[in-house]
BABAZA-90196 format. One record per residue (C-alpha): residue number from 1; residue in one letter; x, y, z. Coordinates in Angstrom, 3 decimals. Example, Ala and Ser with C-alpha at 12.3 -4.5 7.8 and 13.67 -1.06 7.14 Angstrom:
# residues 2
gugu = 1; bapa = A; px = 12.300; py = -4.500; pz = 7.800
gugu = 2; bapa = S; px = 13.670; py = -1.060; pz = 7.140
END
This chain:
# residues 105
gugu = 1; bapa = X; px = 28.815; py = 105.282; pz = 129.937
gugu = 2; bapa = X; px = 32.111; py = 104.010; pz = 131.620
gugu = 3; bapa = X; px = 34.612; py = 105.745; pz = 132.840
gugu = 4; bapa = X; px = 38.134; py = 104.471; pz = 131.165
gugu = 5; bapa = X; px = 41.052; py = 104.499; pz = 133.476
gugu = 6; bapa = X; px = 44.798; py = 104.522; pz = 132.495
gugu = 7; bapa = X; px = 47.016; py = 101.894; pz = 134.452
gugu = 8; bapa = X; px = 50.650; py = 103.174; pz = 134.547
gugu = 9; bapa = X; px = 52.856; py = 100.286; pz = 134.268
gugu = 10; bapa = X; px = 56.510; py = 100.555; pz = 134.591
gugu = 11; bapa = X; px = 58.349; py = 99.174; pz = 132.282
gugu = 12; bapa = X; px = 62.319; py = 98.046; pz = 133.639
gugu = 13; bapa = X; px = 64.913; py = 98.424; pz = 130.688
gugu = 14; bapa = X; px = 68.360; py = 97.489; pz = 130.946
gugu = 15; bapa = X; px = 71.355; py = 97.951; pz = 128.057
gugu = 16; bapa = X; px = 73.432; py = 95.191; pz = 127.362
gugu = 17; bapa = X; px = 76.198; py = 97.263; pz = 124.772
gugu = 18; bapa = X; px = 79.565; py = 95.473; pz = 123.479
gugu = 19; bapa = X; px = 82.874; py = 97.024; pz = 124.687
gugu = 20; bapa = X; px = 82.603; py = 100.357; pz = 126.869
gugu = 21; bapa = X; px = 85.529; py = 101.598; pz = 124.943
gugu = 22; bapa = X; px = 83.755; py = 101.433; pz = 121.928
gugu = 23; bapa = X; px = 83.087; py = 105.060; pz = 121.065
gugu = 24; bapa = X; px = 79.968; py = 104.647; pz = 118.443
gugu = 25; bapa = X; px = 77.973; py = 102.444; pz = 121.145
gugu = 26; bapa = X; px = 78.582; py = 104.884; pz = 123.890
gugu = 27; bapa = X; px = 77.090; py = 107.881; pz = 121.824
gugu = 28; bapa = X; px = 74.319; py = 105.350; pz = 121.135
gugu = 29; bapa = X; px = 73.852; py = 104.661; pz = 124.797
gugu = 30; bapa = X; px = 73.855; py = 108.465; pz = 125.870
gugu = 31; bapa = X; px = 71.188; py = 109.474; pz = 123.447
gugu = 32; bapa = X; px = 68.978; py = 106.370; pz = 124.797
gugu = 33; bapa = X; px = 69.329; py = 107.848; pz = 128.129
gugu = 34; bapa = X; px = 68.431; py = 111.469; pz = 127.158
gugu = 35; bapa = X; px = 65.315; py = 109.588; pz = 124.895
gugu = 36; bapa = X; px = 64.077; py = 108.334; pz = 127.936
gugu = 37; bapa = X; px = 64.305; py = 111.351; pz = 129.832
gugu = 38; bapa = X; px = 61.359; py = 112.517; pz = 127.495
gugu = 39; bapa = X; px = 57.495; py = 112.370; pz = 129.056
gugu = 40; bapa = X; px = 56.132; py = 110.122; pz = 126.801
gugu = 41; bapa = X; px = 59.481; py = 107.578; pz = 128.176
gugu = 42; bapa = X; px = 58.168; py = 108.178; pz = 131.918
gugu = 43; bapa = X; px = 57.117; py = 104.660; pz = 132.608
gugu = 44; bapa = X; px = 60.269; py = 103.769; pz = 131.724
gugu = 45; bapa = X; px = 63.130; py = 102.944; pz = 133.756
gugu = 46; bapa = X; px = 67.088; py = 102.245; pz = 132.575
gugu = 47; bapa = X; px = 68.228; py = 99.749; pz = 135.346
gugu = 48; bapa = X; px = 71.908; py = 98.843; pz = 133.922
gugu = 49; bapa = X; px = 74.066; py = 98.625; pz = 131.357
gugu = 50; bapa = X; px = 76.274; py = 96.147; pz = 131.011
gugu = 51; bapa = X; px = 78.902; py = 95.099; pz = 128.464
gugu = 52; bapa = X; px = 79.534; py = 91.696; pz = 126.953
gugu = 53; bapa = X; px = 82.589; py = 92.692; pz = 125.158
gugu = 54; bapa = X; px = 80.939; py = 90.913; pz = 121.714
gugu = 55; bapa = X; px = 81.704; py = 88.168; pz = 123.317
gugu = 56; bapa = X; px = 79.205; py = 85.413; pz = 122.910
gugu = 57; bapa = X; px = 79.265; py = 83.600; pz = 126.774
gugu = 58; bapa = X; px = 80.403; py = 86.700; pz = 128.458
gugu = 59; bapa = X; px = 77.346; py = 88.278; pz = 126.915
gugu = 60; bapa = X; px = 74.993; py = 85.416; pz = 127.342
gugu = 61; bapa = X; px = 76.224; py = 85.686; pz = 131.180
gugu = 62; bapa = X; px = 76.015; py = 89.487; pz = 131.244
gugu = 63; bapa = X; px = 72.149; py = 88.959; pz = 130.096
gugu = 64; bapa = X; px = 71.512; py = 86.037; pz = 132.893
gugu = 65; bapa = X; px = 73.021; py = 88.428; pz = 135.122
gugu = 66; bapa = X; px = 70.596; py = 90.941; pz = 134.089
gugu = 67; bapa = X; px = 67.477; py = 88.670; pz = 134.448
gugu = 68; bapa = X; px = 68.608; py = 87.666; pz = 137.457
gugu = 69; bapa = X; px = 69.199; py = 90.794; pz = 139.187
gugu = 70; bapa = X; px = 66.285; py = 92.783; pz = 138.397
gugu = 71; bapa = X; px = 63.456; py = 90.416; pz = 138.638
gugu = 72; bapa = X; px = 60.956; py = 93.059; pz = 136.632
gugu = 73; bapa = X; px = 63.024; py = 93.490; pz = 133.469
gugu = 74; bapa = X; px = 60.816; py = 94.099; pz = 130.726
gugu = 75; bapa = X; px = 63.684; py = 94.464; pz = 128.168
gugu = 76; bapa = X; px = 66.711; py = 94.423; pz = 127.183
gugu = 77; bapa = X; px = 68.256; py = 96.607; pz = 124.322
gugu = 78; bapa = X; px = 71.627; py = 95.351; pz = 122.292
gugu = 79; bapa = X; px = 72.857; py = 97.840; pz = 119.831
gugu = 80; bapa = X; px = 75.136; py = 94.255; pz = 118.818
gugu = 81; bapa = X; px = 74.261; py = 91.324; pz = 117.053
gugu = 82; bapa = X; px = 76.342; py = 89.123; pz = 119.679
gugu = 83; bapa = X; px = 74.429; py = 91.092; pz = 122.556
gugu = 84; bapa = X; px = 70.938; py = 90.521; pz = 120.873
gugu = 85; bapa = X; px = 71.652; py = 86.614; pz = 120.699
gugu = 86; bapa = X; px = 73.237; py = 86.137; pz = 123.673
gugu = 87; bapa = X; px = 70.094; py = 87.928; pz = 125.360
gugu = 88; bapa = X; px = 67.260; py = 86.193; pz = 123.150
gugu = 89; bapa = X; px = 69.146; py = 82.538; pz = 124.253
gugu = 90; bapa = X; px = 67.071; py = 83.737; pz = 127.850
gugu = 91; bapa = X; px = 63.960; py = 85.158; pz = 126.207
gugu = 92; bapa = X; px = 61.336; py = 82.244; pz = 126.288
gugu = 93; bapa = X; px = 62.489; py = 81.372; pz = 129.358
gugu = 94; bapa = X; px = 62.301; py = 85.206; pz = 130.741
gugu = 95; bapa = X; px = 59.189; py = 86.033; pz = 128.246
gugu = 96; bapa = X; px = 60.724; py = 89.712; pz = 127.973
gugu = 97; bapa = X; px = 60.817; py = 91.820; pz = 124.838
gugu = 98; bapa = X; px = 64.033; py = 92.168; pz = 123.229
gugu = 99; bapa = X; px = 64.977; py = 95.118; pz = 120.674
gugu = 100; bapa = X; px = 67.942; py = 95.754; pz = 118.747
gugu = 101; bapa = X; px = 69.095; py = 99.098; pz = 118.000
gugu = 102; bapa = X; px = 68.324; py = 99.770; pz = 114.535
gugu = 103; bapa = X; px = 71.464; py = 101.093; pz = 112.592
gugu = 104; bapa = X; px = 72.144; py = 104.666; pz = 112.508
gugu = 105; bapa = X; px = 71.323; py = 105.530; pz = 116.341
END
């Protein structure tokens, strides 16, 4: 019979958000940060957020930034369509997995 062994693998999040004024997005952001504060979150690691403003090149930038700064990035999260794009433009290229906040968080 073999023995099965568990590999820990850290996965390397990062948040790109729209505007940091924007009051909805923030409360979003927090309660990510206390979700992955959770055990079954523990090979899970927030790097950065960032904001692209909903800006479509000043996101698109924010998420190169991102992929370029943290070499293991797994993922980013956009709880905004314009953040979600602007990231997925990078995706093949960066073969990470995207996610967009679902509506309501």
């Amino acid at each position: 019979m073999r023995r099965s062994s568990i590999v820990s693998v850290l996965v390397v999040l990062a948040i790109l958000s729209a505007a940091s004024t924007m009051a909805n997005q923030n409360i979003w952001i927090e309660w990510m940060k206390e979700e992955l504060k959770l055990p079954e979150y523990a090979n899970m690691s927030l790097v950065s957020i960032v904001y692209g403003d909903d800006l479509r090149e000043k996101s698109y930038n924010e998420a190169i930034g991102l992929f370029r700064s943290y070499p293991d990035l797994r993922g980013i999260i956009a709880p905004t369509t314009v953040g979600i794009a602007a990231a997925e433009s990078e995706w093949h290229r960066n073969h990470l997995y995207l996610a967009q906040a679902e509506r309501g968080f």
